[in-house]
C-alpha positions, 0 to 999 in steps of 0.5 A: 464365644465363651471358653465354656461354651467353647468347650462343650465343642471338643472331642470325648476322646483321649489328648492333651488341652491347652489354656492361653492367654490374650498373646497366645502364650500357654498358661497350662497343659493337662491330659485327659482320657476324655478331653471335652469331660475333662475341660467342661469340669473346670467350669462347674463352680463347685469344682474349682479351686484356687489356682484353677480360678486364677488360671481361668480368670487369665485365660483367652482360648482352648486348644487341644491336641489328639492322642491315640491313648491315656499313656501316650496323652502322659507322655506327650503331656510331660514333653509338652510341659518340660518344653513350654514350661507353662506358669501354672504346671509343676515344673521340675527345675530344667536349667540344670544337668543331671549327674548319673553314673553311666556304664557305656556301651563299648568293647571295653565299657568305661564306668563314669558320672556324666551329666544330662538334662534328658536320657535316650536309650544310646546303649549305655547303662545309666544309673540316677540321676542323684542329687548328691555329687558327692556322694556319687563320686565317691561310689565311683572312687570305691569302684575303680579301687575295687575293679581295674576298670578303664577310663581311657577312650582308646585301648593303649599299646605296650609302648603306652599307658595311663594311670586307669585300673585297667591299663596298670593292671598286672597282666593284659585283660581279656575281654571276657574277664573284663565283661564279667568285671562290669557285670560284677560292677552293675550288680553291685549298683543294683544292690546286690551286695550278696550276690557279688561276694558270694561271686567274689569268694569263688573267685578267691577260692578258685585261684587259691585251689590252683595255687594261684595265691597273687589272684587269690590276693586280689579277690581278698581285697576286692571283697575288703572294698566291698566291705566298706562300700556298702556301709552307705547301704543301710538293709532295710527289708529280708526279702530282697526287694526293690522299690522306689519310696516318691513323696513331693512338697510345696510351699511359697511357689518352691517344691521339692520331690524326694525319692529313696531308692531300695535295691535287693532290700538294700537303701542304696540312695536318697535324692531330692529335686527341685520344682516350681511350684504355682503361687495358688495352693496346689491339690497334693495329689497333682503335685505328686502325680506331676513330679512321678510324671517327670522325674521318671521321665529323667531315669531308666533305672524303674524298680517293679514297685512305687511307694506314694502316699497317696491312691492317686486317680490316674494310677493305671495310666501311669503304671502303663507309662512307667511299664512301658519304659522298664519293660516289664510290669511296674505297681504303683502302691500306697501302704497303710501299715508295715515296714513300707508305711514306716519307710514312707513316713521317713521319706515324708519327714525328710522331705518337708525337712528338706524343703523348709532348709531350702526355702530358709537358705534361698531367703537367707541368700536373697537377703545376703546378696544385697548386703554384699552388694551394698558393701562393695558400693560402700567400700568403692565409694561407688554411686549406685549398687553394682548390679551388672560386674564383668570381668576381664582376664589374659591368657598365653603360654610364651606369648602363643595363642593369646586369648582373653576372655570375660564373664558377667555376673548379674545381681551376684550369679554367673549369666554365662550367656553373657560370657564373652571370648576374645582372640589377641588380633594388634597384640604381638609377643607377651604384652598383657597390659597392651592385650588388656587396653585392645581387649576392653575397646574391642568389647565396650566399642561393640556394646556402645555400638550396638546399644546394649547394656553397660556394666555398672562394675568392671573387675580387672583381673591383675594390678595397676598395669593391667588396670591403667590399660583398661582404664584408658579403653574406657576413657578414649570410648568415653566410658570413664564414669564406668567403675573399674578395680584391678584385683591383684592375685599375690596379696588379693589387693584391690586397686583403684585407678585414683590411688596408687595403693590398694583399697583398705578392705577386709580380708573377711569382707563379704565384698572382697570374697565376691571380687575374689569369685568373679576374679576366679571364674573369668581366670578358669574360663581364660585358662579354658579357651587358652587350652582349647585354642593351643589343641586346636593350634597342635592339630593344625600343625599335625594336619598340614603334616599329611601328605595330600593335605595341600594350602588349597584342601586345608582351607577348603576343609576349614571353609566348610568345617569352622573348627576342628571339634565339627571335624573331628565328628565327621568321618571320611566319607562326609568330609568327602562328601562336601570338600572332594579331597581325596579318601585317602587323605579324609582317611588321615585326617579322621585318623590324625584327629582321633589319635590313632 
């Protein structure tokens, strides 16, 4: 049967449609407030564009899914889309983590940026997400130098301290003080500049009427933070409004979405993300209604109003999407004069800017990448271009807990799925060349076992010890055809096993400085796991302390929980639940692990 005679089969009722190919693989994902409507018009000839051909020219069969709504059916479509990732939807980049400043939900709230890929309501306040690392942090800098605002995760007796705001403060906090501190704090993250200074100046003239000179001081300097601040929030309307300006570009399958965020007349932000984008000319006003789709799906932070450029067909199903999830009633708006217009014209010109950098820089890097790759072929007198580099690194304190660890960088990028951690098992007391040699055959004996893929280049993080180590593994697994190079910190010398001195490479060379980038990664992610295992060895020491807590229970705890982060997360009643020690004794356990 035909997929348009298939259609004609459908239901005329609200859901979510489904494209696929041959192998059943989802091509794309629509909404539709009628969906038999809805599919039937991509069979009219006259309604057809280029990516929608394309689309249909590969598709083998229609699904459908049934909602109760037009809201329900954008929802479920952004999830659907966000999970499959179909090749002709727009697609927000979702490889990556967010940054957002969160405000957690807390006796005594802590202020601080926190990465996540999707958002739930778990009580904390989030604001984002931004675009601009940089610029975050220092809002978070100016902040804790404006407010004595806690970073620590346990309130700290007298006997002890941090360095936060909250815990050197001149005098102990109460906890209605400290709330209207992180009401002040999320005022000011909203806009409301204004507000909070004219707060603030109470304050000061408060403690200054009761003589109180040293608070006084305080208010005046937080009022002088402020100051500065709100230099980076530029006031662009009198009437103190709050909206969000959204415009999205695509251009050579890459696409970018910008949005500036004004807050009580306040421009308090401008960020721009990346989308995939389909190789077929796209309609402006699907682009756009995708990229409000998701990326209001990543934040809590909806004004009462929308700007776009356009007057989009679907606007009222969004408007109840994005009303349901602030709470109150959202427009969507499309300005043709005023100050909205000119704001909206800038976020348009900022973005086409915006996306042509960024397609000129990634062509700039696909070139460039390459290039690198063939110097270091050239100056390693290597056969064929290094696609694949793994590299290897040590790390031990005194000779305890030994670790090693290695990292694998394809075509120039980190593959982290390919990273690799290793524990120290024949090796006794600090012998890094011994580690080395045991390390690499553990590794490379696997692979060759397992028939998986050999590196073209291996990168030895350390001098000609460590590299002879290394290259006697590969030689008693047969593996010597297999490049090696030792990079040495002190002088970023490169060695090779042929020659007792280092290879004749500039300092400058593009080569050398992606030698020196893999050699810096595997060293922090050595580092990393060394200080997770010698945590996770002082916590073992502190458990075996616990009187209760004999040979038996700790391995009957360790039988069921493999580490001590899963145990950590668990309270007493569920350790109790699956090892039946004592309560008394899971009670010291959760409390040991906390650090209470």
């Amino acid at each position: 049967m035909q997929l348009a005679d298939i259609s004609k089969s459908i239901p005329t009722e609200p859901g979510i449609y489904f494209f696929k190919d041959g192998a059943q693989k989802i091509l794309y994902i629509g909404k539709a407030k009628n969906l038999r409507n809805r599919v039937r018009s991509y069979f009219n000839k006259s309604n057809k564009d280029a990516k929608s051909s394309v689309m249909l020219s590969k598709a083998r069969a229609i699904d459908f899914l049934i909602v109760s709504n037009e809201v329900e059916a954008i929802i479920t479509e952004a999830n659907m889309i966000k999970e499959y990732k179909p090749k002709y939807n727009i697609c927000l980049k979702d490889d990556k983590t967010f940054p957002y400043i969160a405000v957690t939900d807390e006796e005594y709230p802590r202020v601080e940026i926190v990465r996540k890929k999707n958002l739930s309501k778990d009580g904390n306040i989030y604001f984002g997400p931004y675009s601009d690392v940089g610029y975050l942090r220092q809002v978070i800098k100016a902040l804790h130098r404006i407010f004595p605002i806690k970073t620590c995760k346990t309130i700290k007796s007298k006997k002890e301290t941090c360095f936060c705001g909250f815990c050197i403060y001149k005098r102990p906090i109460t906890r209605k003080y400290y709330q209207n501190i992180i009401e002040l704090v999320i005022g000011l993250l909203k806009g409301k500049r204004k507000v909070i200074e004219q707060q603030i100046k109470n304050l000061m003239k408060e403690a200054s009427d009761n003589f109180n000179f040293e608070q006084a001081a305080i208010h005046r300097d937080q009022l002088s933070a402020i100051t500065f601040f709100s230099k980076r929030q530029k006031k662009i309307e009198h009437d103190f409004k709050s909206y969000d300006i959204v415009h999205a570009e695509s251009k050579n399958k890459k696409g970018l979405g910008m949005v500036i965020r004004v807050r009580n007349g306040l421009l308090v932000g401008k960020e721009s993300f990346e989308f995939k984008a389909t190789e077929q000319k796209t309609d402006f006003k699907e682009i756009l209604r995708s990229f409000l789709i998701q990326y209001y799906d990543k934040t809590l932070d909806i004004p009462k109003e929308v700007v776009v450029n356009a007057d989009l067909k679907e606007k009222g199903s969004i408007k109840g999407l994005l009303s349901i999830k602030s709470g109150s009633k959202v427009s969507i708006t499309f300005p043709r004069i005023g100050n909205k217009r000119k704001m909206l014209d800038l976020c348009i010109k900022n973005c086409m800017m915006a996306l042509k950098d960024m397609i000129l820089k990634k062509s700039n890097r696909k070139d460039y990448l390459p290039k690198t790759l063939e110097e270091l072929k050239k100056v390693l007198l290597m056969k064929s271009v290094p696609l694949r580099i793994e590299a290897f690194d040590n790390s031990n304190l005194a000779g305890n807990s030994p670790v090693s660890a290695m990292v694998c960088f394809i075509n120039g990028k980190a593959v982290k799925k390919e990273y690799r951690k290793f524990n120290i098992k024949t090796v006794s007391g600090i012998d890094d060349f011994k580690s080395m040699e045991e390390v690499v055959y553990r590794c490379y004996s696997r692979r060759l076992r397992e028939k998986k893929e050999l590196p073209d280049l291996i990168v030895i993080d350390g001098g000609k010890g460590q590299l002879s180590s290394a290259k006697r593994s590969l030689d008693k697994l047969g593996l010597s055809k297999i490049a090696i190079v030792g990079l040495a910190k002190r002088l970023e010398e490169v060695f090779v096993p042929e020659s007792s001195d280092p290879q004749n490479i500039s300092k400058t060379s593009s080569s050398l400085y992606l030698l020196r980038k893999i050699r810096d990664e595997v060293h922090r992610y050595a580092i990393t796991f060394h200080k997770q295992k010698r945590a996770e060895s002082a916590f073992d020491s502190n458990l075996k302390r616990i009187r209760g807590l004999g040979e038996k229970r700790f391995q009957a705890l360790f039988n069921e929980y493999k580490n001590i982060k899963t145990i950590s997360s668990k309270t007493a009643e569920e350790i109790l639940g699956r090892t039946s020690i004592p309560i008394r004794v899971c009670e010291e356990i959760v409390r040991t692990l906390k650090g209470d």
